[in-house]
Residue, then its C-alpha position, 0 to 999 in steps of 0.5 A: x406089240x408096235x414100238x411107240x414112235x417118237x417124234x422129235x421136232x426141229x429148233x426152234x419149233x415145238x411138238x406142234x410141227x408134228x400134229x398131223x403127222x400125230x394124228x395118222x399115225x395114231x390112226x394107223x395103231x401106233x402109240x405116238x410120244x411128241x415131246x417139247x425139247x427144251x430150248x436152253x443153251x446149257x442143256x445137253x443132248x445127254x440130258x434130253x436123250x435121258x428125258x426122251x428115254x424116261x417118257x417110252x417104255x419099251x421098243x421105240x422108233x424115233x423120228x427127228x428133223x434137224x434138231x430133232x435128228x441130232x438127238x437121235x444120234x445120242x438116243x443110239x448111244x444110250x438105248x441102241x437095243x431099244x430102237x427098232x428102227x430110226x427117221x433121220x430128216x434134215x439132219x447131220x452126223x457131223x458138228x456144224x459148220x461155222x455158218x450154220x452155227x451162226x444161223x442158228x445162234x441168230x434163230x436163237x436171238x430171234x426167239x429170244x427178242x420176237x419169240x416163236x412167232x417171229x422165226x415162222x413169220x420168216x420161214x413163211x417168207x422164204x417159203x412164199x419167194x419167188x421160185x418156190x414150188x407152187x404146192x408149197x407156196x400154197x400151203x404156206x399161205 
């Protein structure tokens, strides 16, 4: 039997950043769980990682972008003889540095002033600057 394959996504987004990625591996025979981490300051990596275990039974292969990866970390500690294997993308080991953390607290702010909405309007427009790859670019559009 295949472990399930959980896909974490990054802050701010939502599962949704996965529904491609969904779709192929379901295809391929994979049972597929997204879950939407809550975006609430208080809440903790513990917590989440509790919340991700309850949703899988059994073997698992968890998959995180950013956020997503630094739950990961904390799914090792708690479940390490559950994971079959593990995707690290765009992520750290490490704490963040101050400047990240405070890009980050303005994504936060973002969020909360403009929504969701907002934060992709702006990675769009850094994808679509000047020097970006053709093929991104593109898909961006």
């Amino acid at each position: 039997m295949r472990p399930t394959v959980v896909l974490l996504h990054a802050f701010p987004l939502n599962s949704r950043m996965w529904e491609g990625h969904r779709e192929a591996l379901e295809a391929a025979g994979y049972a597929v769980v997204a879950p939407d981490l809550p975006g609430e300051p208080e809440a903790t990596f513990a917590a989440w990682a509790r919340r991700v275990l309850r949703l899988v039974e059994g073997d698992f292969i968890p998959v995180g972008v950013s956020m997503g990866g630094y739950l990961i970390f904390e799914l090792w500690r708690q479940a390490s003889d559950r994971i079959r294997a593990l995707v690290l993308a765009d992520t750290r080991a490490a704490p963040e540095a101050p400047d990240a953390r405070a890009a980050r607290e303005e994504t936060i702010r973002l969020v909360g002033d403009e929504g969701v909405a907002a934060v992709w309007e702006l990675m769009r427009g850094r994808l679509l600057a000047p020097g970006a790859p053709p093929e991104v670019v593109e898909r961006a559009r």
